[in-house]
FIVOMI-762917 format. One record per residue (C-alpha): residue in one letter; y, z, x. Coordinates in steps of 0.25 Angstrom, whole numbers, always signed. Each point is the difference from the previous one (the first is absolute). Layout:
REM residues N
+-------+-------+-------+-------+
| titor | north |    up |  east |
+-------+-------+-------+-------+
|     a |     Y |     Z |     X |
...
+-------+-------+-------+-------+
This chain:
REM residues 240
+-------+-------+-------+-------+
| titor | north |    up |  east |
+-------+-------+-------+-------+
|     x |  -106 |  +259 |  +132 |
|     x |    +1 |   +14 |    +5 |
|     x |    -3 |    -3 |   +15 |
|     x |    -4 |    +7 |   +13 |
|     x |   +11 |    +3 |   +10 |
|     x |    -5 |   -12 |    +8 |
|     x |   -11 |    -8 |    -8 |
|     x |    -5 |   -12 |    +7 |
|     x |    -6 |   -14 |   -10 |
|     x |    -3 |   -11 |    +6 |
|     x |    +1 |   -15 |    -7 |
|     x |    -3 |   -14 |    +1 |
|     x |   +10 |    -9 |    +1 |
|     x |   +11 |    +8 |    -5 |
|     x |   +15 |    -5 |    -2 |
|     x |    -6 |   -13 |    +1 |
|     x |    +4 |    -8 |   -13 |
|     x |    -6 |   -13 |    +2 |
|     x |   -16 |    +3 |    -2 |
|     x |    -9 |    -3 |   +11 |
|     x |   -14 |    -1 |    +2 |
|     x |    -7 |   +14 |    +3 |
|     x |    -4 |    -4 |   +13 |
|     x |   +14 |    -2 |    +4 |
|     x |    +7 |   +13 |    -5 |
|     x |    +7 |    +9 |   +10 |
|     x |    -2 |   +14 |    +0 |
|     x |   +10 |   +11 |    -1 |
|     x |    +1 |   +13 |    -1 |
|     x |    +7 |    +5 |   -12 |
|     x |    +6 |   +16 |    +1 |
|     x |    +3 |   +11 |   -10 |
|     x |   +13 |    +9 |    +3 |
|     x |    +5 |   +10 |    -6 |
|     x |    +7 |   +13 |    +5 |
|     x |    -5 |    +5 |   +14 |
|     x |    -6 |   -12 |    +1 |
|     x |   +13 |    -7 |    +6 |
|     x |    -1 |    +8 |   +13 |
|     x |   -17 |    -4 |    +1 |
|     x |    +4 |   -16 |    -4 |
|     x |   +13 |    +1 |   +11 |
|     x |   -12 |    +3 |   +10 |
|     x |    -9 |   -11 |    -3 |
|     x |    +8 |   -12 |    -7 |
|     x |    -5 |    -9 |   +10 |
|     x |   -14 |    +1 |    -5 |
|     x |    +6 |    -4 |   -14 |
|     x |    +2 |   -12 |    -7 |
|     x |    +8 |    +4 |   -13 |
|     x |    +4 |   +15 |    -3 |
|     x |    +2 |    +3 |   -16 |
|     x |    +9 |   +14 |    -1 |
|     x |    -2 |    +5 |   -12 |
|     x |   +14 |    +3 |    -5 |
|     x |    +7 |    -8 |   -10 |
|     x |    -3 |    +3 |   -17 |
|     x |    +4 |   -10 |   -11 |
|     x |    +6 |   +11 |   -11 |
|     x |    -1 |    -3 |   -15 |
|     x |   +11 |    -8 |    -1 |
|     x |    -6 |   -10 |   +11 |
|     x |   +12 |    +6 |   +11 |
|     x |    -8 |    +2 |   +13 |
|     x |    +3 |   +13 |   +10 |
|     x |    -4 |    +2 |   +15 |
|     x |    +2 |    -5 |   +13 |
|     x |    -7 |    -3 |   +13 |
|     x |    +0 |   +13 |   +11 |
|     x |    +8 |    -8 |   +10 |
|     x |   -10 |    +3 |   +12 |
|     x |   -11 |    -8 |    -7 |
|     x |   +12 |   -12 |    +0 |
|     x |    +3 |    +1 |   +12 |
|     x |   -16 |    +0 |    +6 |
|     x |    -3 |   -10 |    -8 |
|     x |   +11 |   -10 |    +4 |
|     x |    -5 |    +4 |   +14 |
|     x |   -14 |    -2 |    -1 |
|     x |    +2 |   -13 |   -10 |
|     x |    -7 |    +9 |   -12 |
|     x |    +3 |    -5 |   -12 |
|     x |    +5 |   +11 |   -11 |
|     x |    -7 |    -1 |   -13 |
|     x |    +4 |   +12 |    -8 |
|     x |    -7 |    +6 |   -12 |
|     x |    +9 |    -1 |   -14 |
|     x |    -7 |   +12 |   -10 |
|     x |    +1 |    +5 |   -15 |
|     x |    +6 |   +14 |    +4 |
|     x |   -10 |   +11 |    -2 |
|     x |   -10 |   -12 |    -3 |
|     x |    +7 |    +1 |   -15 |
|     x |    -6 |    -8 |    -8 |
|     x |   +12 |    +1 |   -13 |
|     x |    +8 |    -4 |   +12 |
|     x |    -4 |   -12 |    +3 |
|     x |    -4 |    -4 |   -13 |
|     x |   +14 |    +1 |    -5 |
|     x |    +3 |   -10 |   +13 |
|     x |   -10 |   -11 |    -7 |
|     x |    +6 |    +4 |   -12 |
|     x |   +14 |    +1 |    -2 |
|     x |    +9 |   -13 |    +5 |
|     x |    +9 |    +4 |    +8 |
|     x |    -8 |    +9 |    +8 |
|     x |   -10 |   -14 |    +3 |
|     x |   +13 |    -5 |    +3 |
|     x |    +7 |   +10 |    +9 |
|     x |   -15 |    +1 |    +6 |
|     x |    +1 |   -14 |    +4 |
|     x |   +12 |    -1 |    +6 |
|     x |    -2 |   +14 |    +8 |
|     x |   -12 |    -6 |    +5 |
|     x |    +8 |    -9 |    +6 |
|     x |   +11 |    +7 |    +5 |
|     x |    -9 |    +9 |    +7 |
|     x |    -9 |    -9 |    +9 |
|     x |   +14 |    -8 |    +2 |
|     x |   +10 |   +13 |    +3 |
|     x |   -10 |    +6 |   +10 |
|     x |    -5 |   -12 |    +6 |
|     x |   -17 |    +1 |    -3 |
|     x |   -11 |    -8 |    +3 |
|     x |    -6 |    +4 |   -12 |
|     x |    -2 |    +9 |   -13 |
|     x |   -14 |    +6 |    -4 |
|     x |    +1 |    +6 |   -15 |
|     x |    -8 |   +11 |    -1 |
|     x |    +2 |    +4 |   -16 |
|     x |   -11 |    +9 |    -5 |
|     x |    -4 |    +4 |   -13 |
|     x |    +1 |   -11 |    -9 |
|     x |    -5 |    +1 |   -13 |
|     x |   -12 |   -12 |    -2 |
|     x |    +9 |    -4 |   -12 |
|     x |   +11 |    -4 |    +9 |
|     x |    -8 |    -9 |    +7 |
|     x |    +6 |   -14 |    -2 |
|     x |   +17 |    +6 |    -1 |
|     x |    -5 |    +5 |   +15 |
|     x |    -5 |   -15 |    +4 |
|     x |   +11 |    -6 |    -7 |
|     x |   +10 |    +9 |   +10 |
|     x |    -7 |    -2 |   +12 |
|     x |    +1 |   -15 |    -2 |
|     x |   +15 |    +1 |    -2 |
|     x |    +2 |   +10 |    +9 |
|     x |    -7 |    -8 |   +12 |
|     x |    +8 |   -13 |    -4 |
|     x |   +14 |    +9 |    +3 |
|     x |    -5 |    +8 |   +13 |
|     x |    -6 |   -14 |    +5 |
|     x |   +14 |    -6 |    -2 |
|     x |    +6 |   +12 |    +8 |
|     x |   -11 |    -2 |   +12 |
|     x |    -9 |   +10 |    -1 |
|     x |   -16 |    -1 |    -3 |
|     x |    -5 |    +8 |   -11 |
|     x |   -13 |    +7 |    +0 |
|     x |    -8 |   +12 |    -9 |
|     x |    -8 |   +13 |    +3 |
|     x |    -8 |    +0 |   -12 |
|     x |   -12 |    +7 |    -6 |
|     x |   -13 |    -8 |    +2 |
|     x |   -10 |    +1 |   -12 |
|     x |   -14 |    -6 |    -1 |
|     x |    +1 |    -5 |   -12 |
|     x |    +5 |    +1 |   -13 |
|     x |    -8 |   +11 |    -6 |
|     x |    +7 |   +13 |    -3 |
|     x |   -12 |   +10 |    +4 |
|     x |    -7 |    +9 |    -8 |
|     x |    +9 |   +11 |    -3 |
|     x |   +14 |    +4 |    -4 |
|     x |    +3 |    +1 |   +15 |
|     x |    -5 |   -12 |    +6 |
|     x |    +8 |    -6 |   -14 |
|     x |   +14 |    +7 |    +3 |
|     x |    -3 |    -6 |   +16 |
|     x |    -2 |   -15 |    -5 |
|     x |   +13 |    +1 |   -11 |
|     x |   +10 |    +6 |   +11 |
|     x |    -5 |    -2 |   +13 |
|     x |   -10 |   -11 |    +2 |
|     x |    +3 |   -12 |   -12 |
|     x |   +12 |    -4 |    +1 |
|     x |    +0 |    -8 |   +10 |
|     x |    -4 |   -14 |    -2 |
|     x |    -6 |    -5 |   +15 |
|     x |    +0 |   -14 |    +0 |
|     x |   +14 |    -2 |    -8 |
|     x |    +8 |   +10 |    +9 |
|     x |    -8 |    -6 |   +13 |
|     x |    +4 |   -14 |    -4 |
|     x |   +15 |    +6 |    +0 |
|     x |    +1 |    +9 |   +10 |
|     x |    +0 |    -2 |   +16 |
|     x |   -13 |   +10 |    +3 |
|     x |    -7 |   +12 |    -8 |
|     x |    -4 |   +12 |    +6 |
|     x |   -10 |    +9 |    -6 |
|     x |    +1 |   +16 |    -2 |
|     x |   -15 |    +7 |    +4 |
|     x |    +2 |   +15 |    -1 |
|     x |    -6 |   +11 |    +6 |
|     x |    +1 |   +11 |   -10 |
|     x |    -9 |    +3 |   -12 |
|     x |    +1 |    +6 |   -12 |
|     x |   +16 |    -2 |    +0 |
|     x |    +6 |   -10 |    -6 |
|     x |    +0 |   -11 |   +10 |
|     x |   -12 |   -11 |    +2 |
|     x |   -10 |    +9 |    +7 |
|     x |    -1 |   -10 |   +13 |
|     x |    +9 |    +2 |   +11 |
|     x |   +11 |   -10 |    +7 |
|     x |    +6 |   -13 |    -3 |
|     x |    -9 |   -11 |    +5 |
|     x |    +6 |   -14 |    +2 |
|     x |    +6 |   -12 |    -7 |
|     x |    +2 |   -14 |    +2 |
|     x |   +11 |   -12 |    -4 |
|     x |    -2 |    -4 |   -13 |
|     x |   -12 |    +7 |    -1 |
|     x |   -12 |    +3 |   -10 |
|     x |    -5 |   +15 |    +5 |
|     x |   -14 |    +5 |    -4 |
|     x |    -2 |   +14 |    +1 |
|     x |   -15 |    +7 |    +4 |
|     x |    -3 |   +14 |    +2 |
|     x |    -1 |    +0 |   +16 |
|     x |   +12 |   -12 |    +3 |
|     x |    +8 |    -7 |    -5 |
|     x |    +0 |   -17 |    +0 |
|     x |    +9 |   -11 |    +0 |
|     x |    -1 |   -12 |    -5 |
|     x |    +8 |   -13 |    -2 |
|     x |    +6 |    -1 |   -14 |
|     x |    +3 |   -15 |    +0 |
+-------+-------+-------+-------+
């Protein structure tokens, strides 16, 4: 997800992996950084509960690149804010990742760097955020999840996603609407990933006409959670 400097989400219960009822779930306040948005996040950590830097990439052959700004470290570990960064396709390149679900040493490499980094930099967490799947990739894309959620689970970090919501399966009426269900918007199978995963955030963007959901922001998640999106909000509901 291409994030605001500073771009604020709240969810439900998140880190949380033991599901609770509704009633019960805690809410936090979930931010976006990137770039100059260290210096804004620095300012105001203590109104924060999890901070998701968008700074490390997974390249084609599953190898993971970045590293956490050290003044967002730092804050955090002051203010007990936990560090939950975002793991991206490069460009949003959908050959890519593709060739990650494709090719076995790079789901292999991809497992293991996975890993290594929530281990090496000592995270709360790892939020993928891998973006232009094609539709037909669909089930490999669970499949890696799964496994991938097993491995960062062993290396004690929480996994969750920033996915695209859709209504519902329907493609839409033209060869644009089509294009937006086969890369952006169908690849994700909710209930399968929510089952996996720790919490699901959901990307609402603001700007029409490119090639982005035409909402605006990322909305919530819960643990283990079956997420219905509407036009106006977002709701959560308990998967199990």
């Amino acid at each position: 997800m291409k994030a605001s400097p500073l771009l604020p989400a709240v969810l439900l219960g998140a880190l949380t992996v033991t599901p609770r009822p509704a009633h019960a779930q805690k809410l936090e306040a979930l931010w976006y950084t990137r770039g100059e948005g260290v210096t804004t996040f620095v300012e105001h950590a203590d109104q924060i509960s999890i901070v998701s830097p968008q700074t490390f990439s997974m390249d084609s052959n599953g190898m993971i690149r970045g590293r956490v700004d050290p003044r967002i470290v730092a804050k955090a570990h002051e203010q007990h804010v936990q560090i939950v960064p975002l793991v991206t396709n490069p460009g949003f390149d959908q050959p890519t990742f593709h060739r990650v679900l494709t090719n076995a040493v790079a789901w292999k490499n991809a497992m293991h760097s996975l890993a290594a980094m929530c281990r090496d930099n000592h995270l709360d967490g790892i939020q993928f955020d891998i973006e232009n799947v094609n539709i037909k990739d669909k089930d490999l894309f669970t499949k890696f999840v799964r496994e991938s959620t097993d491995s960062i689970h062993r290396a004690g970090c929480t996994v969750s996603a920033a996915l695209v919501p859709r209504l519902n399966d329907d493609p839409g009426g033209n060869n644009y609407h089509a294009w937006i269900y086969e890369n952006w918007r169908g690849s994700a199978d909710y209930k399968a990933l929510a089952d996996t995963m720790d919490f699901i955030s959901y990307r609402r963007k603001s700007r029409s006409g490119s090639r982005r959901i035409p909402t605006g922001g990322t909305r919530c998640g819960t643990p283990r959670n079956r997420c219905h999106s509407r036009a106006a909000a977002t709701s959560c509901i308990s998967a199990r």
